[in-house]
C-alpha positions in Angstrom: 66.1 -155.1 -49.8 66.8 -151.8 -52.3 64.0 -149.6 -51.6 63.7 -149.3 -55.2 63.2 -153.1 -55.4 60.2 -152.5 -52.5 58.3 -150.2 -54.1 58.8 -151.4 -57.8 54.9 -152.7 -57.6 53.4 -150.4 -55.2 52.2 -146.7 -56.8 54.2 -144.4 -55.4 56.0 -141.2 -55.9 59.8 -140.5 -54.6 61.8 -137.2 -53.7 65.2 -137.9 -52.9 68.7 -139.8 -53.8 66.7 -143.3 -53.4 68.3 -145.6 -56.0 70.6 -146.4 -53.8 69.0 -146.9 -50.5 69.2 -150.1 -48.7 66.4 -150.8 -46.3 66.6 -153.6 -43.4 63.5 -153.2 -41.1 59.8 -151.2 -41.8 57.9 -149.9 -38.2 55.8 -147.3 -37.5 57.2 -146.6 -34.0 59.9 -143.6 -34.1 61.2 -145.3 -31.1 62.0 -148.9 -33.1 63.6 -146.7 -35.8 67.7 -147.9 -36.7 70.0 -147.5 -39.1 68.4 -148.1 -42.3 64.5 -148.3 -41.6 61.5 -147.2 -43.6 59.7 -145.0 -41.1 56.0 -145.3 -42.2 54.2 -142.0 -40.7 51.1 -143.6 -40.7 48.1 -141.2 -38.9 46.3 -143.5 -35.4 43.5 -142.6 -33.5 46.0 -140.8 -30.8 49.2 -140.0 -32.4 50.2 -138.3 -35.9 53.1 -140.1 -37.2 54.1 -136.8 -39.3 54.8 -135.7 -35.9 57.4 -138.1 -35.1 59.6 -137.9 -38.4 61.8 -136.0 -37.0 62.5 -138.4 -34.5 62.8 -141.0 -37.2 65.4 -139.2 -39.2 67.2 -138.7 -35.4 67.2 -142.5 -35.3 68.5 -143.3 -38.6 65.4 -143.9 -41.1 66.7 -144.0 -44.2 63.7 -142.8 -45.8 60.0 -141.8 -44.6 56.5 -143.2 -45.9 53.8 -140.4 -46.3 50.2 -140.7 -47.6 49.0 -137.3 -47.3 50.2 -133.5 -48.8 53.4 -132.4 -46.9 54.7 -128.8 -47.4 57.9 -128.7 -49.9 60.2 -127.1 -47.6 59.3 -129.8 -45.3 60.0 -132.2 -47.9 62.9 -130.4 -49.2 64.4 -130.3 -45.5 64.1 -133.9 -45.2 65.9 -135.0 -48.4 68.6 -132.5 -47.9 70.0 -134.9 -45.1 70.0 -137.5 -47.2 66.3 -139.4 -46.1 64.4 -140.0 -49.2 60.5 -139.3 -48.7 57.8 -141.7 -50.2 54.2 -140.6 -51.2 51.6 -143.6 -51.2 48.3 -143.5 -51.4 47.4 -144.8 -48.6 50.3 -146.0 -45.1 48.3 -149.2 -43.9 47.9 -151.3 -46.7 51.6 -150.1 -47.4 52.7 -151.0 -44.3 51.4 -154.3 -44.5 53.0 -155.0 -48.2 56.6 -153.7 -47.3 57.0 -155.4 -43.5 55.4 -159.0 -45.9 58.1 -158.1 -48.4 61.0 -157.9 -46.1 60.1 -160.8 -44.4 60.2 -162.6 -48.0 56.0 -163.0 -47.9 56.1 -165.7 -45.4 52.3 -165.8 -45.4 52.2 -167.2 -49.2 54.1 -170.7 -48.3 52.0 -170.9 -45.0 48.4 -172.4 -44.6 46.8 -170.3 -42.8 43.1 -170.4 -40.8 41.9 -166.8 -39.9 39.3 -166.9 -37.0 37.6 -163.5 -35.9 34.6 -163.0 -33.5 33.3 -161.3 -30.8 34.2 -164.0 -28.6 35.8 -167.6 -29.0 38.9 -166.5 -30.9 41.5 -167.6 -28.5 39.6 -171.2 -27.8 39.1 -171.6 -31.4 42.3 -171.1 -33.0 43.9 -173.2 -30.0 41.2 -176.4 -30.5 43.0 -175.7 -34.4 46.4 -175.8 -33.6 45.8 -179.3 -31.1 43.8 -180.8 -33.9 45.9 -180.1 -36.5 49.2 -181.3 -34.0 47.3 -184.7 -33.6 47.8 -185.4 -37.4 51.4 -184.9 -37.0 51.2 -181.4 -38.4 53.0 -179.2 -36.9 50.8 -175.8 -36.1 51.6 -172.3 -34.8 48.7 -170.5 -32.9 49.2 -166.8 -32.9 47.2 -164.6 -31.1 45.6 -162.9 -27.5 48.3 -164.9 -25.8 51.0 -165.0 -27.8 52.6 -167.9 -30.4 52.7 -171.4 -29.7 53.9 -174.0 -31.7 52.4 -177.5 -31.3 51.7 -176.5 -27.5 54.9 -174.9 -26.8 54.8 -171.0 -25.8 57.7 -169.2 -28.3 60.2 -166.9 -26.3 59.6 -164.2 -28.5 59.1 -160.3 -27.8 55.9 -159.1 -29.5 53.3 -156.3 -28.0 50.4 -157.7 -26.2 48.2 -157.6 -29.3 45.0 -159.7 -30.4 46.4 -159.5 -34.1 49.7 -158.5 -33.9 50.8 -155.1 -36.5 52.7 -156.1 -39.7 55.8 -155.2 -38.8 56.0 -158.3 -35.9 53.6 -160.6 -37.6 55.4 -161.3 -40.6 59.2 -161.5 -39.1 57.0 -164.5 -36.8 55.5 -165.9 -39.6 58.9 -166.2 -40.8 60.2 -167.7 -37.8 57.5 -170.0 -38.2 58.6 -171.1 -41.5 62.1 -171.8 -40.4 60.9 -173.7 -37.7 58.8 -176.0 -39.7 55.8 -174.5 -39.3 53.1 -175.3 -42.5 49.8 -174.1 -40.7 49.2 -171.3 -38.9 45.5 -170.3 -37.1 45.9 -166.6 -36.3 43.1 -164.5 -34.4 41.6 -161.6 -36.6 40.3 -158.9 -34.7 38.2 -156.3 -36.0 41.3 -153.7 -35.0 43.4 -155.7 -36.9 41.3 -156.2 -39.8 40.4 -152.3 -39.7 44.1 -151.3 -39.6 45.1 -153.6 -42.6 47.2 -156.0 -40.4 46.4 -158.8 -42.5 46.1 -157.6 -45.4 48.9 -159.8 -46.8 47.9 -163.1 -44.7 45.7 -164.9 -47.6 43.6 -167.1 -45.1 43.0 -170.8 -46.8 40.0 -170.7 -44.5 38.3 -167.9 -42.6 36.2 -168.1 -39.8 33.0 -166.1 -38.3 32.5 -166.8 -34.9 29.5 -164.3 -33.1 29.3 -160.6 -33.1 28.6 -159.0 -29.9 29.1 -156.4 -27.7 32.5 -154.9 -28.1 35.1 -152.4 -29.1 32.4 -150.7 -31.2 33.5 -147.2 -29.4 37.0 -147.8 -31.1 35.4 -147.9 -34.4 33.2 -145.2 -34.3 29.9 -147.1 -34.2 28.6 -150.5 -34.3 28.1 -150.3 -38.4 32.1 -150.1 -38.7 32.8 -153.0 -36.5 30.7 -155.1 -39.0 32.3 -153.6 -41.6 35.7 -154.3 -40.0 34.5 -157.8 -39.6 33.5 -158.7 -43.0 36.8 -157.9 -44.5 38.0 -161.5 -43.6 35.7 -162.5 -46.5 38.2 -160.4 -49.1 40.8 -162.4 -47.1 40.0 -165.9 -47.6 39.8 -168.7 -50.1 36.7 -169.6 -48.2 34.7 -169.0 -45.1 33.0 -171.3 -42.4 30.4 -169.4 -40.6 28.2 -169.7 -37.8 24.5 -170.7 -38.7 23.4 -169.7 -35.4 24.6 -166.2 -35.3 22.6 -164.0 -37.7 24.5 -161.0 -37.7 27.4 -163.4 -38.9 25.5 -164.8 -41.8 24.4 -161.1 -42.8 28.1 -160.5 -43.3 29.1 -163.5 -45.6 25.5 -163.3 -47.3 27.3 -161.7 -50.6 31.2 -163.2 -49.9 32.7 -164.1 -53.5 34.0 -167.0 -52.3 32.5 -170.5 -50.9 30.7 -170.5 -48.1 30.2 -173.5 -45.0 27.9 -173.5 -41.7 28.4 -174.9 -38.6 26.6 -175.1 -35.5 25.1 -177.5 -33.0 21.8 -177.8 -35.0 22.8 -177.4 -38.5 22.4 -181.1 -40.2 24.8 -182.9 -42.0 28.4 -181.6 -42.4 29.9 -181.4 -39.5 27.9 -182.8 -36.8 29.6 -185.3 -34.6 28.0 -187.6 -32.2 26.3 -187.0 -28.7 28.8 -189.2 -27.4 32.0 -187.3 -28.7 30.4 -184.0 -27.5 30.3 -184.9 -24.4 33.8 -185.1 -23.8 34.2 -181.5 -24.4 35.0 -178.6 -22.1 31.8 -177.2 -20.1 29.7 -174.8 -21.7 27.6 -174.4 -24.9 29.9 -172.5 -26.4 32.7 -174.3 -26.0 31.2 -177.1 -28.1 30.3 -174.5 -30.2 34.3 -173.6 -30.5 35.4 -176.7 -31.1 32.4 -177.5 -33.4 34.2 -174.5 -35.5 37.8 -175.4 -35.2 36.8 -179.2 -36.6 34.9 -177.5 -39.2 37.7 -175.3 -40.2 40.7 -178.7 -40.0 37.4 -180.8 -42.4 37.9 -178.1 -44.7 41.7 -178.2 -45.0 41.1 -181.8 -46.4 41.7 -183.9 -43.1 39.0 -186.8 -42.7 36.3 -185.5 -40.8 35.4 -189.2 -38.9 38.8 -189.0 -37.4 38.8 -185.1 -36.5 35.7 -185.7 -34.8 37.5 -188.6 -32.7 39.9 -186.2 -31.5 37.5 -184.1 -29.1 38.1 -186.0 -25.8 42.2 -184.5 -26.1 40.9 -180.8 -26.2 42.1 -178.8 -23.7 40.9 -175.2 -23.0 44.0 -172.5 -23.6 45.3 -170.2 -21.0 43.0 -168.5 -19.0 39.7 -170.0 -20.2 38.1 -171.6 -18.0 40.8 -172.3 -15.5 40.1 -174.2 -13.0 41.8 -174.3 -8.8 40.3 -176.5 -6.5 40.4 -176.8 -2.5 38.0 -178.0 0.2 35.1 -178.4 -1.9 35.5 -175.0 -3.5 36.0 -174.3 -7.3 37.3 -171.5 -8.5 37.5 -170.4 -12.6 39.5 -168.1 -14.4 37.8 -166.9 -17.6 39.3 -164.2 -20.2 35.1 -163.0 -20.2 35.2 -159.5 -21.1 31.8 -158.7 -23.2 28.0 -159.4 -22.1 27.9 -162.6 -24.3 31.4 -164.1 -23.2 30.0 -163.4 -19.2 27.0 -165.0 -20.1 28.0 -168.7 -21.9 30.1 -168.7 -19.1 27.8 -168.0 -16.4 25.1 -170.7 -18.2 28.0 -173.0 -18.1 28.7 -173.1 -14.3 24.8 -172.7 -13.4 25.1 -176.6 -14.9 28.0 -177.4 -12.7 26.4 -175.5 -9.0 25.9 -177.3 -5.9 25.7 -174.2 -3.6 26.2 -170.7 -4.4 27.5 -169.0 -7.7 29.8 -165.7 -6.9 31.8 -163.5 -9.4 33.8 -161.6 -9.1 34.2 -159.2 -12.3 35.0 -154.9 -13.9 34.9 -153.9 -17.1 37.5 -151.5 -18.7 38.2 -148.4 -19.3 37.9 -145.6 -21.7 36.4 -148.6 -23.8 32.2 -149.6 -24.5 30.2 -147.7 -21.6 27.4 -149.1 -23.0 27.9 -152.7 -22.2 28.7 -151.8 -18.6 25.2 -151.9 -17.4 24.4 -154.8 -19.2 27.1 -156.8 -17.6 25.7 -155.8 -14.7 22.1 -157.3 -15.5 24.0 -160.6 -16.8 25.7 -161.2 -13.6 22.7 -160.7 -11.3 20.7 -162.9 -13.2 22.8 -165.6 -12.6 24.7 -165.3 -9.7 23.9 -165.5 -5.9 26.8 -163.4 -4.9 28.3 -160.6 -7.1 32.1 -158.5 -6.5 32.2 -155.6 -9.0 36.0 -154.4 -9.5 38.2 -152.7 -11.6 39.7 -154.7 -14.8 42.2 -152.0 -16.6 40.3 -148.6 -15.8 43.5 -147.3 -17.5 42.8 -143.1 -16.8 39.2 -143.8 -16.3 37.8 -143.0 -12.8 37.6 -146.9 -11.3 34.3 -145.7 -9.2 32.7 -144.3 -12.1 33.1 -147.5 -14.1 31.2 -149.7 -11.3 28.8 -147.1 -10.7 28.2 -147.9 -14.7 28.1 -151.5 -14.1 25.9 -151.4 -11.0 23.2 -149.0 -12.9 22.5 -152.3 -14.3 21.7 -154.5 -11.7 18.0 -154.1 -9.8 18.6 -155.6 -6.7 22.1 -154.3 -5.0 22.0 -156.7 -2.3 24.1 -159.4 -3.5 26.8 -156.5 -4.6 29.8 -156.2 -3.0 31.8 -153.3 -4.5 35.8 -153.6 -4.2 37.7 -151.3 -6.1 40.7 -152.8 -5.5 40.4 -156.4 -7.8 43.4 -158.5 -6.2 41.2 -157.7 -2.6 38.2 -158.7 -4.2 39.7 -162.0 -5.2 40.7 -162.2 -2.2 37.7 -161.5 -0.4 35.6 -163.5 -2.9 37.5 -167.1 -2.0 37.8 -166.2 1.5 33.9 -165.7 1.9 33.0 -168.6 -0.5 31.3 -172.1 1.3 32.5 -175.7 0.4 30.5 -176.7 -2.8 30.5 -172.5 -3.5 31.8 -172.2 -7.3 33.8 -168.9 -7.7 34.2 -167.0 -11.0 36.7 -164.5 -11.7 36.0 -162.6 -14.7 37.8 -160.3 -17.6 41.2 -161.0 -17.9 42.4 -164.3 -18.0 45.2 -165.0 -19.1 46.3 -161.7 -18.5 49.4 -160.6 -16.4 48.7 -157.0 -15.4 46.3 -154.4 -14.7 46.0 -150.5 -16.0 45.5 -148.3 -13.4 46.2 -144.3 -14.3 48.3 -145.1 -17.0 50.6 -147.1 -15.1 50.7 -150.7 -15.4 51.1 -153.2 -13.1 51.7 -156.7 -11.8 48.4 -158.6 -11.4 47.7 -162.3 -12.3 44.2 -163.6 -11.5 45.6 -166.9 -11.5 48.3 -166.2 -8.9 45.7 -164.3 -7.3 43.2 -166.9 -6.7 45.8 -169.7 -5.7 47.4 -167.5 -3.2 43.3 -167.0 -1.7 43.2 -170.7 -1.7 46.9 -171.7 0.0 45.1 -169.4 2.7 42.3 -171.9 3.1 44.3 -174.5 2.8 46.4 -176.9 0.4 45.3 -176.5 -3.0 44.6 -179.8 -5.3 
């Protein structure tokens, strides 16, 4: 695409030879710059991207995205070699138009369900895409991990993002298109919806899960997480929200658009039978998730009677919920990360104990100190036997994050601390009784672990069934 054809209906001002400028790719990243990109030196929380133009021009940008005053001999230095320089008003939102317009606005020939929360995001958007497959629709889920389309993982390279940036979401929405693809139920996190990832993903039906406990240090405060929150209502044709959450009702109470409930106790629309509930995944709030992913398929026109029917074929995603068995032990792996998440799934396996509850569970760092304590409260209230770890202390002191955690607890008898998390799992099975039920808690689906800045290897999964080939084979 011309660059003049890009920004013909953005406002915009241009220094430079531009007319004739031919642009192929839009990033952010000085690294991801070729021949031919629009560099967009948009300003993050840890890195000025005016401070990496220089790198961009070194890579080949053909011309460089601004939305604040730059010196003139700056801007004078730059088009001398032949890189035109553009002045927006502001880099996300433009970000987001030009990587949509590239891709040929995949978004705007795609049904798309947007689902945001606190918690439930994954599950939810997953129940979507499997309800949606079973009326021969054919669904990509995009999300915490990864794209699937109708059940199948896509071999593409994206970063490990909730809501991916523009410039990978819409070349995959595209992808989707060309694959088939006519629905899409994409995770909206309240980064992504801060940073204008979505801005040009016009959600048929949005969807307010909870609000809890989480990322509210990355915003600056609790009030701008709700406010990144409610921007889903600009973002939709309609919304479904929780009844049951308050704070979630708060933020649609003034949305321009139509407004649906759902919840275990709200009457009427959307209530299945006692019967059909009871085939669903452990856990209160898992029938809550899929209470809100059949709400959200009803509203897309699809008879409710028969989405209803489709409960007992739900099956938990990746990492939620996963269940290894051996000699009488079970052991789950759940992506629980905030006080709320621990909790439902805590309540959840209380209902399913013979013998003694154990978990085995950090919390992150650089990331919510506040909710470290409370964690701490939740797991001793409902477990018997309690490992505090490290999950991602990234260049956080480990120690000091479980001494937050443990501040929290009353009685450190049942607390076993083990910095070292693939020990811990280790430790955890190996101790555990016949009839014990085992939790491990935070990541999930996840495949590594940030420790000083360095990543690596680390699967609770692989942990857990390597713990259980110890004791024996595993079912």
């Amino acid at each position: 695409m011309y660059l003049i054809e890009l920004l013909k209906d953005w406002p915009c001002t241009i220094s430079g030879n531009w007319r004739d400028i031919e642009i192929n790719a839009v990033t952010e990243h000085p690294k991801r710059v070729t021949k031919g990109s629009l560099f967009v030196a948009r300003k993050g929380a840890r890195h000025d991207g005016l401070d990496s133009i220089e790198e961009g021009i070194h890579n080949g940008a053909a011309a460089i995205v601004v939305d604040r005053i730059v010196p003139k001999e700056q801007v004078s230095n730059w088009v001398s070699r032949g890189v035109a320089v553009v002045t927006v008003p502001e880099c996300k939102q433009f970000l987001s138009y030009s990587c949509a317009q590239l891709a040929g606005s995949p978004a705007e020939e795609l049904t798309i369900i947007s689902v945001t929360g606190t918690n439930g995001k994954t599950t939810v958007t997953h129940f979507v895409g499997q309800l949606l497959a079973n009326f021969g629709v054919k669904a990509a889920v995009i999300g915490t991990t990864g794209c699937y389309i109708n059940g199948e993982k896509l071999d593409v390279e994206t970063p490990s993002l909730t809501t991916l940036t523009a410039e990978y979401l819409h070349p995959l929405l595209k992808t989707c298109l060309e694959r088939g693809v006519t629905h899409v139920a994409l995770e909206a996190s309240s980064l992504g919806l801060e940073m204008e990832r979505l801005a040009h993903c016009r959600a048929a039906v949005g969807v307010f899960l909870n609000i809890g406990v989480d990322h509210f240090e990355e915003h600056g405060g609790r009030d701008n997480y709700l406010n990144a929150k409610k921007k889903l209502c600009e973002l939709s044709d309609q919304i479904l929200v929780n009844r049951e959450d308050a704070e979630c009702m708060k933020l649609v109470a003034d949305a321009n658009v139509p407004v649906h409930e759902f919840g275990r106790k709200v009457a009427g629309r959307f209530m299945p039978s006692e019967n059909l509930i009871a085939t669903l995944p452990p856990g209160e709030h898992n029938r809550l998730n899929a209470m809100a992913a059949a709400a959200a398929v009803c509203l897309l026109g699809f008879p409710e009677r028969h989405v209803f029917s489709m409960f007992s074929e739900l099956r938990l995603p990746e990492g939620r919920m996963q269940l290894a068995e051996q000699a009488g032990r079970q052991v789950f792996v759940d992506y629980a990360h905030t006080p709320d998440a621990l909790e439902v799934v805590l309540q959840a396996l209380t209902s399913l104990k013979k013998k003694q509850l154990i978990c085995v569970f950090g919390c992150g760092g650089e990331r919510d100190k506040d909710k470290r304590p409370i964690m701490g409260e939740v797991a001793e209230n409902y477990c018997d036997k309690i490992y505090v770890t490290s999950d991602n202390p990234r260049n956080e002191n480990p120690d000091h994050i479980i001494q937050d955690i443990v501040s929290g607890m009353k009685n450190s008898s049942a607390v076993i601390i083990e910095t070292d998390r693939k020990r811990a799992i280790q430790q955890a099975i190996e101790l555990s009784e016949p009839q014990d039920i085992v939790l491990i808690a935070g990541k999930g689906h996840e495949t590594s672990q940030l420790v000083s800045g360095k990543e690596t290897v680390l699967s609770d999964f692989k942990e857990v069934m390597a713990a259980l080939n110890q004791l024996g084979t595993v079912k």
